[in-house]
PDB file of N, CA, C and O in Angstrom:
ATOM      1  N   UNK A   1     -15.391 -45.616   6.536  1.00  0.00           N
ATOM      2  CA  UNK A   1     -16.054 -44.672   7.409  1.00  0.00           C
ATOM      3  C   UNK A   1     -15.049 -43.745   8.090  1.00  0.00           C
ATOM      4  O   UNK A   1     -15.224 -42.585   8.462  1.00  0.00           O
ATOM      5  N   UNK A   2     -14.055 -44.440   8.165  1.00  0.00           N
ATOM      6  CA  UNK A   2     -12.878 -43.395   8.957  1.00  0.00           C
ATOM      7  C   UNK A   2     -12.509 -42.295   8.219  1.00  0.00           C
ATOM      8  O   UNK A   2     -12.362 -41.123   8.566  1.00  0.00           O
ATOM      9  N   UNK A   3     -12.346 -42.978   6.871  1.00  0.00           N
ATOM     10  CA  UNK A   3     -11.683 -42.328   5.856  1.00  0.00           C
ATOM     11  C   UNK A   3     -12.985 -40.832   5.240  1.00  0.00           C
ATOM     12  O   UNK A   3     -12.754 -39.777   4.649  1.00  0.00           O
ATOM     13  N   UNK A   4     -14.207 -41.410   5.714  1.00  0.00           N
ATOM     14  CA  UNK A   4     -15.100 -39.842   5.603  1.00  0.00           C
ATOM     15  C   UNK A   4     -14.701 -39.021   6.640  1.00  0.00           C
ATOM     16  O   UNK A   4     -14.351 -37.871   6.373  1.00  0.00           O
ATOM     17  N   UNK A   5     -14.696 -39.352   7.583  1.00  0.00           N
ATOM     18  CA  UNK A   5     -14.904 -38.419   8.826  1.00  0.00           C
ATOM     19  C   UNK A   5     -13.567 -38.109   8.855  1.00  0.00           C
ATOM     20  O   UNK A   5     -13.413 -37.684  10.000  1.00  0.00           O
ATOM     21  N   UNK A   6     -12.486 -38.059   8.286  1.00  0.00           N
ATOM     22  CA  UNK A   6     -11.114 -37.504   8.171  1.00  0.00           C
ATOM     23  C   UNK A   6     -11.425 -36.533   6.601  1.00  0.00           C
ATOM     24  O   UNK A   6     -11.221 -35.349   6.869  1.00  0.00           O
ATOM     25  N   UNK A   7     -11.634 -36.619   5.858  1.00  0.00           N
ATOM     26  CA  UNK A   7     -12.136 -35.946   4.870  1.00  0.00           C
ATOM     27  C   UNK A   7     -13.179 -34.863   5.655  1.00  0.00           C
ATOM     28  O   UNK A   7     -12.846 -33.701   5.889  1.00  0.00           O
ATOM     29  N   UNK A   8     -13.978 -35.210   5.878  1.00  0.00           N
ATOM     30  CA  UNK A   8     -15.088 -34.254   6.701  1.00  0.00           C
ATOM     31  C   UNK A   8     -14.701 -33.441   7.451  1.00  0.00           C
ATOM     32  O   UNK A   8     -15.385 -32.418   7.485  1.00  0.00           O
ATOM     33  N   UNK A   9     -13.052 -33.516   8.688  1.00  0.00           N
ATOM     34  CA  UNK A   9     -12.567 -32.959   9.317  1.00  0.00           C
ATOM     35  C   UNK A   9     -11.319 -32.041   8.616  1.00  0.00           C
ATOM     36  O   UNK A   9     -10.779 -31.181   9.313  1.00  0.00           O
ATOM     37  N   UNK A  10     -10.978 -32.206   7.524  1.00  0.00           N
ATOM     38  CA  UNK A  10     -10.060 -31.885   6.826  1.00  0.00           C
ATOM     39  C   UNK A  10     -11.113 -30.478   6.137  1.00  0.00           C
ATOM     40  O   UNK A  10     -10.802 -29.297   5.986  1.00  0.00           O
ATOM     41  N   UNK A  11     -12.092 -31.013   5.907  1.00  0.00           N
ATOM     42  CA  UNK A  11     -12.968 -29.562   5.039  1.00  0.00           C
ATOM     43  C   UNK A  11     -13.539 -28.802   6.505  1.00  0.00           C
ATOM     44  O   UNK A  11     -13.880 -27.620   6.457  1.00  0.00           O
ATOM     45  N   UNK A  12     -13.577 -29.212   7.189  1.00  0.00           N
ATOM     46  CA  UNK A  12     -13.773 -28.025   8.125  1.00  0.00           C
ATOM     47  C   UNK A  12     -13.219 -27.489   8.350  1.00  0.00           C
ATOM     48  O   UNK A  12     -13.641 -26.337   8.448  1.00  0.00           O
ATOM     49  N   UNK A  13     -11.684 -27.730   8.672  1.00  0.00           N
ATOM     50  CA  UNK A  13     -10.388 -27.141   8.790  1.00  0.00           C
ATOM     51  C   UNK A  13      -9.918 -26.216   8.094  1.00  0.00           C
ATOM     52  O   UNK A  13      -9.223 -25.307   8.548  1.00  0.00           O
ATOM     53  N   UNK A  14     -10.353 -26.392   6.544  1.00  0.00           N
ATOM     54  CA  UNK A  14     -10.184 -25.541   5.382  1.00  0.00           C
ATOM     55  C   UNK A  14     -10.970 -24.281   5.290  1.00  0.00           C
ATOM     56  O   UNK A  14     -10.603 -23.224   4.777  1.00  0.00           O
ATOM     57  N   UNK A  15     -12.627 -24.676   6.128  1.00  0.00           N
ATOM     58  CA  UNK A  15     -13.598 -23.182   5.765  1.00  0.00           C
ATOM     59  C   UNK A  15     -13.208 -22.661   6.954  1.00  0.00           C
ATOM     60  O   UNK A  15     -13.691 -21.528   6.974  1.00  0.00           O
ATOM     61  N   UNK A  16     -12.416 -22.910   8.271  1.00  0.00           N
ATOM     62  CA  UNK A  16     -12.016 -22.161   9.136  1.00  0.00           C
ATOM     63  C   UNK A  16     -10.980 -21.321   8.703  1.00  0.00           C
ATOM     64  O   UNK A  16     -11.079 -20.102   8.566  1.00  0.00           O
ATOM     65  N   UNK A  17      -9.774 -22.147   8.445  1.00  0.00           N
ATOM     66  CA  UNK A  17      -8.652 -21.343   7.507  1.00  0.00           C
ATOM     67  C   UNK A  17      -9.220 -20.109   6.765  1.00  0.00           C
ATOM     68  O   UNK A  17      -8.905 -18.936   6.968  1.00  0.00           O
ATOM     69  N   UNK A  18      -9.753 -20.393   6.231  1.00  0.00           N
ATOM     70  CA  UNK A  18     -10.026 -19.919   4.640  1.00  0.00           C
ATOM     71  C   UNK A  18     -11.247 -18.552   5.253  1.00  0.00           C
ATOM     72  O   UNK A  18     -11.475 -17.633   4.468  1.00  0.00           O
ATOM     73  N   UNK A  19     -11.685 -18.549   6.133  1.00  0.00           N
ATOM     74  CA  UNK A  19     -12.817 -17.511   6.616  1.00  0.00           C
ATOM     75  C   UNK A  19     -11.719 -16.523   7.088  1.00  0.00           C
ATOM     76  O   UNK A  19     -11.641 -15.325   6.817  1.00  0.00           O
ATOM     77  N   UNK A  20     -10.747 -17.400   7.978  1.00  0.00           N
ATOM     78  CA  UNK A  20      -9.108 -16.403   9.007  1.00  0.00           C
ATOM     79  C   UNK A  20      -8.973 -15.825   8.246  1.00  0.00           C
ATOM     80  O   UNK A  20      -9.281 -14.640   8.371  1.00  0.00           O
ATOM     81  N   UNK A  21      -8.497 -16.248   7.144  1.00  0.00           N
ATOM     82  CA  UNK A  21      -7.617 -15.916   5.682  1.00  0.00           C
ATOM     83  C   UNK A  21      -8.285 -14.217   5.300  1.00  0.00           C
ATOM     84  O   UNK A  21      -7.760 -13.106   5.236  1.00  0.00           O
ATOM     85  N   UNK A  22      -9.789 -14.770   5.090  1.00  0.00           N
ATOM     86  CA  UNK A  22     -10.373 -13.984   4.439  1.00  0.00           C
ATOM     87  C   UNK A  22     -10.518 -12.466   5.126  1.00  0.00           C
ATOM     88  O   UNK A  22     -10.345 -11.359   4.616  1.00  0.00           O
ATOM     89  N   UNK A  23     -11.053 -12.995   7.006  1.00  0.00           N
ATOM     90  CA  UNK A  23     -11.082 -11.617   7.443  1.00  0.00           C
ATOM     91  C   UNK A  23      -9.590 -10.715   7.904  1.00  0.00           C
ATOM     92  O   UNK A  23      -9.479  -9.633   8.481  1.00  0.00           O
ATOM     93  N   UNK A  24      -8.630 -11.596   7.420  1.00  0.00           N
ATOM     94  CA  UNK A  24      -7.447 -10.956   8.278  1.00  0.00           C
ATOM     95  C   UNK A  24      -7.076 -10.286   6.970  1.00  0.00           C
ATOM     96  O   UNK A  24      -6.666  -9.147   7.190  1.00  0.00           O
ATOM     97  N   UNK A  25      -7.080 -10.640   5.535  1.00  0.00           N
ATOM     98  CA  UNK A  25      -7.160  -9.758   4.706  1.00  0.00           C
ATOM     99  C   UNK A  25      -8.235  -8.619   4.525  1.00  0.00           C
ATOM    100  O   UNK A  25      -7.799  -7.788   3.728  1.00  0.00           O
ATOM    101  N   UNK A  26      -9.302  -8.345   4.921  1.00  0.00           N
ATOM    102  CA  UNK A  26     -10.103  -7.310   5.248  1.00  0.00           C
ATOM    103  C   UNK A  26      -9.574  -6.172   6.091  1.00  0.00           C
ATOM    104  O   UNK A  26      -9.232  -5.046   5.732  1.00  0.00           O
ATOM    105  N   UNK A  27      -9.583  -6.680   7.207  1.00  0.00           N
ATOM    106  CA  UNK A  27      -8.752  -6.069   8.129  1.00  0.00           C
ATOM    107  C   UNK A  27      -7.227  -5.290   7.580  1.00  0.00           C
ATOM    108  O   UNK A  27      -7.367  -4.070   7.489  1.00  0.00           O
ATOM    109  N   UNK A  28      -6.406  -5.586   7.363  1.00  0.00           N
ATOM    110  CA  UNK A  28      -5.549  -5.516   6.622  1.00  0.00           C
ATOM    111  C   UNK A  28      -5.926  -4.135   5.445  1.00  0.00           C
ATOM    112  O   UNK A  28      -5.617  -2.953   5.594  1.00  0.00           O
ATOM    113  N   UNK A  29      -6.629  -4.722   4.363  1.00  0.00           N
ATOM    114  CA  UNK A  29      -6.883  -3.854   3.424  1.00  0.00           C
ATOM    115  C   UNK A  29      -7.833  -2.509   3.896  1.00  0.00           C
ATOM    116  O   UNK A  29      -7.811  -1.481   3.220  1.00  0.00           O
ATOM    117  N   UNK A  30      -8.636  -2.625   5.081  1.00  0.00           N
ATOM    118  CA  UNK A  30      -9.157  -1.498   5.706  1.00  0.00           C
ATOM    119  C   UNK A  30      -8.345  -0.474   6.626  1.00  0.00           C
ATOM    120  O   UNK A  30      -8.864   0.613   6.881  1.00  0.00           O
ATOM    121  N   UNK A  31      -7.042  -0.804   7.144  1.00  0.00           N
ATOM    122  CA  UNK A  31      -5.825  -0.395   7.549  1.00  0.00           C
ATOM    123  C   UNK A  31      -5.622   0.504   6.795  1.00  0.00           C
ATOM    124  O   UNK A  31      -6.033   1.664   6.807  1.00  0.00           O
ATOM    125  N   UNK A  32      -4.775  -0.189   5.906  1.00  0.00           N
ATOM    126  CA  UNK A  32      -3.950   0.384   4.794  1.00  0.00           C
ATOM    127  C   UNK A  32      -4.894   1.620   3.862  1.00  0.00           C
ATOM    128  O   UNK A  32      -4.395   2.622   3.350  1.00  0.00           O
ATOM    129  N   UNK A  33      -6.059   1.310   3.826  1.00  0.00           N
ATOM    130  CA  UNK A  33      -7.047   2.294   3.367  1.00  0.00           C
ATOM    131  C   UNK A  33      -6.807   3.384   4.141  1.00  0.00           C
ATOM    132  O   UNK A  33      -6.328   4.437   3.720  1.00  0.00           O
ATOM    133  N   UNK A  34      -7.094   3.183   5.141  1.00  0.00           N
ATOM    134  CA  UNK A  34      -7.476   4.635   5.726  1.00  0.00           C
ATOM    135  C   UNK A  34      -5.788   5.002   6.450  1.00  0.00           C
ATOM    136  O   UNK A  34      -5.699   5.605   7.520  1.00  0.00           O
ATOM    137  N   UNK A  35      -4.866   4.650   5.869  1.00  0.00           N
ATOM    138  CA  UNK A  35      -3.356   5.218   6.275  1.00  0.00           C
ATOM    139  C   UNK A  35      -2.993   4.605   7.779  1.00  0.00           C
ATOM    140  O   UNK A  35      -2.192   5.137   8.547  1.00  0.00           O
ATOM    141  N   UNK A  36      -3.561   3.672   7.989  1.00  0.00           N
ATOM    142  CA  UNK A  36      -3.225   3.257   9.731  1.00  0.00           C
ATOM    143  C   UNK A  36      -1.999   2.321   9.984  1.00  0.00           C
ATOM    144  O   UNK A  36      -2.050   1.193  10.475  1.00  0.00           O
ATOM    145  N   UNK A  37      -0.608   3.163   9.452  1.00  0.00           N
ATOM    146  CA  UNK A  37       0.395   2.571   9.176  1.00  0.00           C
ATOM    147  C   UNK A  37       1.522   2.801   9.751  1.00  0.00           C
ATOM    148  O   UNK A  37       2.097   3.876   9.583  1.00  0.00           O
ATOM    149  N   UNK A  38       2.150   1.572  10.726  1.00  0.00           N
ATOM    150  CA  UNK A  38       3.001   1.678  11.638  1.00  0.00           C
ATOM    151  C   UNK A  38       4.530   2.395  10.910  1.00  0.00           C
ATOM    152  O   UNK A  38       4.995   3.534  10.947  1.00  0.00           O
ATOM    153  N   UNK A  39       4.977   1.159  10.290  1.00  0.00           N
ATOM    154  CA  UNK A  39       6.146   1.330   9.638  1.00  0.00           C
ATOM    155  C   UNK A  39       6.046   0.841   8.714  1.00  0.00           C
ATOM    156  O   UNK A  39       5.106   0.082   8.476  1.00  0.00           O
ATOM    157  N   UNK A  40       7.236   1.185   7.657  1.00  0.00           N
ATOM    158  CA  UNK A  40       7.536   0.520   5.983  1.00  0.00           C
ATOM    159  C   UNK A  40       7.969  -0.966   6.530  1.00  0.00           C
ATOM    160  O   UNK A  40       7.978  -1.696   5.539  1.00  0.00           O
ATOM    161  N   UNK A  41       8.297  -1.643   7.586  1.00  0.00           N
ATOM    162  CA  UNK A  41       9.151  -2.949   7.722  1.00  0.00           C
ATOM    163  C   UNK A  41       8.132  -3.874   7.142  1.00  0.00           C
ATOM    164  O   UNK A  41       6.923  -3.937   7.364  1.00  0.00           O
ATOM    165  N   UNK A  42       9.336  -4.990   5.884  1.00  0.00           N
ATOM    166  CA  UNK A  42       8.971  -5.912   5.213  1.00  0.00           C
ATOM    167  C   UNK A  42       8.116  -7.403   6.197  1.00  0.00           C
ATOM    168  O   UNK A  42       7.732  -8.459   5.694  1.00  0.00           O
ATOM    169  N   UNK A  43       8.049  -7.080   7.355  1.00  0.00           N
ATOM    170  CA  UNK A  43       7.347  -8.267   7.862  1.00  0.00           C
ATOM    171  C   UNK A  43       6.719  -7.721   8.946  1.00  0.00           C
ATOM    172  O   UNK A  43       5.801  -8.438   9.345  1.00  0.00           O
ATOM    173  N   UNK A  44       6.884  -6.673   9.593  1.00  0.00           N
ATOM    174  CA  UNK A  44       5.320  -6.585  10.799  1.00  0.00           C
ATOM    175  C   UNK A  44       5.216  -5.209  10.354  1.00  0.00           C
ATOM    176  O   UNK A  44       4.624  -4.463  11.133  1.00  0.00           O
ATOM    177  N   UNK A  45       5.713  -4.636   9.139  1.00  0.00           N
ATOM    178  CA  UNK A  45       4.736  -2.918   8.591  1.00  0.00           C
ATOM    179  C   UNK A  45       4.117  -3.457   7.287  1.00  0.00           C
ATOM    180  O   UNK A  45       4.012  -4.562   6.754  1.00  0.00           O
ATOM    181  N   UNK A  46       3.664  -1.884   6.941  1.00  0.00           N
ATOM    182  CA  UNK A  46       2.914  -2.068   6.064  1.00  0.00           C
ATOM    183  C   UNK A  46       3.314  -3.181   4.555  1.00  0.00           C
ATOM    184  O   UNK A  46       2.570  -3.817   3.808  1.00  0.00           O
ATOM    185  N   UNK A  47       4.746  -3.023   4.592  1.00  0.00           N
ATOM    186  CA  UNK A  47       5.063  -3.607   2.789  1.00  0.00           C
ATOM    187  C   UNK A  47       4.565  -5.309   3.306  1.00  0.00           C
ATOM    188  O   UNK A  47       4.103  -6.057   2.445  1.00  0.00           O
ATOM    189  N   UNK A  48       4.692  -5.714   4.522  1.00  0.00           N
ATOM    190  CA  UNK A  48       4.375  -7.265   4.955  1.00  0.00           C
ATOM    191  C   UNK A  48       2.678  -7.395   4.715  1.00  0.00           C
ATOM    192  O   UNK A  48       1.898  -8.183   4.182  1.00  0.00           O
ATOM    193  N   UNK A  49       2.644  -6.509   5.227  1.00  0.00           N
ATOM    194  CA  UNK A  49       0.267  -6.261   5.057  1.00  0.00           C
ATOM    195  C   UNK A  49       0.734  -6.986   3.740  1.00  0.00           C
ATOM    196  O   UNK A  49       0.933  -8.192   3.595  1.00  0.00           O
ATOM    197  N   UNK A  50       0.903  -5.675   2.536  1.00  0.00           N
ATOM    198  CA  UNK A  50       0.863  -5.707   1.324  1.00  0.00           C
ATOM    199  C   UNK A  50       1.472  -7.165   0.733  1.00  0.00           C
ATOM    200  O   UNK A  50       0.687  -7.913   0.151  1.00  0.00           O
ATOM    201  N   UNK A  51       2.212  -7.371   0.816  1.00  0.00           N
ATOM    202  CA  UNK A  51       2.567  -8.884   0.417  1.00  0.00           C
ATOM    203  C   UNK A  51       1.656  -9.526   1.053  1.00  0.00           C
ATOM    204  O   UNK A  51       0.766  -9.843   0.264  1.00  0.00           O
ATOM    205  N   UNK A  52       1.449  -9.871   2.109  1.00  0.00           N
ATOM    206  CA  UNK A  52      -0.064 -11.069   2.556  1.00  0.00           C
ATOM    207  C   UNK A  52      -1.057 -10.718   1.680  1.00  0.00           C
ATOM    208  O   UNK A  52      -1.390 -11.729   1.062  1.00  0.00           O
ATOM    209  N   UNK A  53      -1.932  -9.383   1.204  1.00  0.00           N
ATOM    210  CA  UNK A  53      -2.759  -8.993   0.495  1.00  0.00           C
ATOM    211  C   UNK A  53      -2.475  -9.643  -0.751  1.00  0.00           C
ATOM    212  O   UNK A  53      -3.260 -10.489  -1.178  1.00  0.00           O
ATOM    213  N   UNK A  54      -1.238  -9.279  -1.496  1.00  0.00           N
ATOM    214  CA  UNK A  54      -0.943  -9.896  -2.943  1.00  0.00           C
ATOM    215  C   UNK A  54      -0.969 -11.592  -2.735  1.00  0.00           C
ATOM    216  O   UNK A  54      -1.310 -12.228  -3.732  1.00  0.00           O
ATOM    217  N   UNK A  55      -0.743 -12.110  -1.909  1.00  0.00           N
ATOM    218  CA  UNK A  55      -0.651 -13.829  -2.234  1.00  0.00           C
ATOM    219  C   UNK A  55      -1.705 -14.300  -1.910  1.00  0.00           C
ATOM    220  O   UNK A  55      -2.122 -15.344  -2.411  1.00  0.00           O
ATOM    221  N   UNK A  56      -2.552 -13.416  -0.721  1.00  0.00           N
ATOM    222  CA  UNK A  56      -4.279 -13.913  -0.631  1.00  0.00           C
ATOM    223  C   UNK A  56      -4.921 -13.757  -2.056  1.00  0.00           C
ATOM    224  O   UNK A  56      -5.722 -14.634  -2.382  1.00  0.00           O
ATOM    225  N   UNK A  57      -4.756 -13.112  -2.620  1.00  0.00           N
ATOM    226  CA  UNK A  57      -5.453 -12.260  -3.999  1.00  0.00           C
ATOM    227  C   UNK A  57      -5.400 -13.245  -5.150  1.00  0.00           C
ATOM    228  O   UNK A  57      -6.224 -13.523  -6.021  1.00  0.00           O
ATOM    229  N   UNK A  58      -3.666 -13.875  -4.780  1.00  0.00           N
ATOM    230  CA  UNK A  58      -3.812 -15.061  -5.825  1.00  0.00           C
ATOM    231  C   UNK A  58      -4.181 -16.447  -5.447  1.00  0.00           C
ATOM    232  O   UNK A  58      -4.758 -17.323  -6.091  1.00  0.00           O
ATOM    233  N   UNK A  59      -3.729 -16.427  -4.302  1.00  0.00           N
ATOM    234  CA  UNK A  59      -4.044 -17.902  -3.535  1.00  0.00           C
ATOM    235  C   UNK A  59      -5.967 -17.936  -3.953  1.00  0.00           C
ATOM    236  O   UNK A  59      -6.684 -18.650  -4.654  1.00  0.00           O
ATOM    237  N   UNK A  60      -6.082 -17.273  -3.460  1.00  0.00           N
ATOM    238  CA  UNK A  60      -7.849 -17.289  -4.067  1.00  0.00           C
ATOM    239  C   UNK A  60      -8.456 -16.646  -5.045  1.00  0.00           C
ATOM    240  O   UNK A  60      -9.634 -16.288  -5.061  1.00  0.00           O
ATOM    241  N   UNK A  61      -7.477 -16.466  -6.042  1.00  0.00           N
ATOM    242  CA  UNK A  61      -8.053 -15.624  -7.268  1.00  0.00           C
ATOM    243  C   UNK A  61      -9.170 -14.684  -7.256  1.00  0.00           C
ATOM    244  O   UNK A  61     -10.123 -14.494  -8.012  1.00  0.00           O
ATOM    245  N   UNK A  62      -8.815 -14.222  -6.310  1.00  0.00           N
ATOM    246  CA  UNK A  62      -9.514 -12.965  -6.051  1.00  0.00           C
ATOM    247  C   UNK A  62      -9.592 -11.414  -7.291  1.00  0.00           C
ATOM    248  O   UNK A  62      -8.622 -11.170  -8.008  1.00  0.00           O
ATOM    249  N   UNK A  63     -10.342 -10.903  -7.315  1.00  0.00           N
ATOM    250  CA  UNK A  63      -9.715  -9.990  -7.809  1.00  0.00           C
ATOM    251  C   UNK A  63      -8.949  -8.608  -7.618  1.00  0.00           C
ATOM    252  O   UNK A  63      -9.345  -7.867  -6.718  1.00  0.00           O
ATOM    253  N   UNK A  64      -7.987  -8.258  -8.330  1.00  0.00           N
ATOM    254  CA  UNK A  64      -6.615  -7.182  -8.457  1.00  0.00           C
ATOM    255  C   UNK A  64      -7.277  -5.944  -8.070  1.00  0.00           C
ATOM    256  O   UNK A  64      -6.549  -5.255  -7.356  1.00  0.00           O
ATOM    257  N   UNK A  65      -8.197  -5.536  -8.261  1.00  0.00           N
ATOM    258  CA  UNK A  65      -8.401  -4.167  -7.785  1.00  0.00           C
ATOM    259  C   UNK A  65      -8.444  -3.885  -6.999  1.00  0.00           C
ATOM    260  O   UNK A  65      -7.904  -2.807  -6.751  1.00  0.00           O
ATOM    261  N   UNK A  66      -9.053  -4.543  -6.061  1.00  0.00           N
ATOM    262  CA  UNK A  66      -9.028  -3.904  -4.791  1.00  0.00           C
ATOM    263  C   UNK A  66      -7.356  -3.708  -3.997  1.00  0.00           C
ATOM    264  O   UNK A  66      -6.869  -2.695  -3.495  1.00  0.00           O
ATOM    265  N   UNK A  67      -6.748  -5.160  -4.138  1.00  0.00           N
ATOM    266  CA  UNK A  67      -5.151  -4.973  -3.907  1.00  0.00           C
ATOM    267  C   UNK A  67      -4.595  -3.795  -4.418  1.00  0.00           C
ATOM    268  O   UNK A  67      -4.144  -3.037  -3.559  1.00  0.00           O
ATOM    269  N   UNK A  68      -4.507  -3.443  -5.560  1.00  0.00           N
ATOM    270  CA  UNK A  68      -4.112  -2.802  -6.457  1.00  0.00           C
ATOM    271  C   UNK A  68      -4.128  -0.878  -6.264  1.00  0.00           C
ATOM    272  O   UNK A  68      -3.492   0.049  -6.767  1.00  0.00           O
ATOM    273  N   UNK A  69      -5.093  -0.998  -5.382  1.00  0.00           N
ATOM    274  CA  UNK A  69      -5.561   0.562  -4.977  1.00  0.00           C
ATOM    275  C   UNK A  69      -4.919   0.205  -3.692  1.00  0.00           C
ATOM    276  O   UNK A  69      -5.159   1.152  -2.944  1.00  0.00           O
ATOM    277  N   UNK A  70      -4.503  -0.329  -3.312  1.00  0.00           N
ATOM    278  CA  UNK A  70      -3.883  -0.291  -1.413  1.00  0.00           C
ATOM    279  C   UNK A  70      -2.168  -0.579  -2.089  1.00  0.00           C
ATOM    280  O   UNK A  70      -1.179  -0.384  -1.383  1.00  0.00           O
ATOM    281  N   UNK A  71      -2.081  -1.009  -3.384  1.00  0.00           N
ATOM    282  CA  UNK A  71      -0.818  -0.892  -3.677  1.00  0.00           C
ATOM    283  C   UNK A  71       0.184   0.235  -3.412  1.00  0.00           C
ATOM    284  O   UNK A  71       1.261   0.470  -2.864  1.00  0.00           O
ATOM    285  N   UNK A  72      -1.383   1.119  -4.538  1.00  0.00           N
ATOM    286  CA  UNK A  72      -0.807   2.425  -4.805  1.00  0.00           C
ATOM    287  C   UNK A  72      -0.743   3.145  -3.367  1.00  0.00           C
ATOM    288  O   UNK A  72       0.305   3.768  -3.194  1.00  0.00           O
ATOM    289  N   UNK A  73      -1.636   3.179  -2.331  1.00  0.00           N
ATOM    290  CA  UNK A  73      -1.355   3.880  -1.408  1.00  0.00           C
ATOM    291  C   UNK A  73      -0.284   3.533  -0.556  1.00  0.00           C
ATOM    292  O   UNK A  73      -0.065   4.389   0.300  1.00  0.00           O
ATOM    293  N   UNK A  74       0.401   2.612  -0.528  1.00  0.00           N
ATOM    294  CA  UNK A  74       1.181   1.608   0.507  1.00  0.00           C
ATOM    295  C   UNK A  74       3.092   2.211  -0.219  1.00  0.00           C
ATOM    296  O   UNK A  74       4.125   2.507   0.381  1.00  0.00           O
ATOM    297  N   UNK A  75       2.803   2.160  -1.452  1.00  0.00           N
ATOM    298  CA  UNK A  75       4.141   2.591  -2.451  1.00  0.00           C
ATOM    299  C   UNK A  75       4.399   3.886  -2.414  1.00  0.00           C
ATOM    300  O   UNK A  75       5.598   4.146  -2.511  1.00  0.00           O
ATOM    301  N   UNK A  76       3.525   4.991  -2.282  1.00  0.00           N
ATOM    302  CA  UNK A  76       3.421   5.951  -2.783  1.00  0.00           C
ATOM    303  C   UNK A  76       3.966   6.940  -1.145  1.00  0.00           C
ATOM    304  O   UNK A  76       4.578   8.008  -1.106  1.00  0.00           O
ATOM    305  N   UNK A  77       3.397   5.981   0.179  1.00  0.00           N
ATOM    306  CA  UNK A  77       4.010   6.313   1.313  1.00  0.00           C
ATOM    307  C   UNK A  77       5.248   5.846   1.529  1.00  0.00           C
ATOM    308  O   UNK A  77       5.889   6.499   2.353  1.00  0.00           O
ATOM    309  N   UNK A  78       5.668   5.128   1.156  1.00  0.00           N
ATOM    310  CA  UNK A  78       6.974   4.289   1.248  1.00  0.00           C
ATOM    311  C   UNK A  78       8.282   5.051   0.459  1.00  0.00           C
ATOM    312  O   UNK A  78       9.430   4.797   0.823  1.00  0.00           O
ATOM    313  N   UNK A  79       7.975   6.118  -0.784  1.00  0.00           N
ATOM    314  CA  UNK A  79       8.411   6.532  -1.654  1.00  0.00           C
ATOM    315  C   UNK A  79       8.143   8.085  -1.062  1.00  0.00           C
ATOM    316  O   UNK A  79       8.915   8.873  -1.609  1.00  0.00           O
ATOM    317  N   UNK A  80       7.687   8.414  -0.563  1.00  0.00           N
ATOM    318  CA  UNK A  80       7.446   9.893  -0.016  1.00  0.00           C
ATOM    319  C   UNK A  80       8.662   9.924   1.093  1.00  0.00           C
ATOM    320  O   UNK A  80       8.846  10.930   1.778  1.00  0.00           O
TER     321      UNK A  80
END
């Protein structure tokens, strides 16, 4: 019985995670959409968004397109 209700608490833990996960990549990819971009820095600008975006994408096999179009906009400012 212990051993459910530790299992039981362990999957709740996960659809909380996993909801964070989900809207902080939204957020994120709605940013970067509409150009709302501090700096190029690899961990609190945009290329850090973009890497969290790419490992959410695989961490949950999500699919590439949508990443993939915030790629191009994220590279293409970075390169300008």
């Amino acid at each position: 019985m212990i051993q459910f209700g530790k299992e039981r608490c362990c999957s709740n833990e996960k659809i909380i995670i996993d909801s964070f996960l989900e809207s902080t990549n939204k957020l994120i990819i709605e940013k970067l959409q509409k150009n709302q971009i501090n700096k190029p820095g690899l961990y609190s600008g945009m290329l850090g968004d973009l890497l969290f975006c790419r490992y959410y994408a695989e961490l949950y096999s999500k699919e590439l397109t949508l990443y993939e179009s915030v790629e191009n906009i994220v590279l293409t400012e970075v390169f300008s």
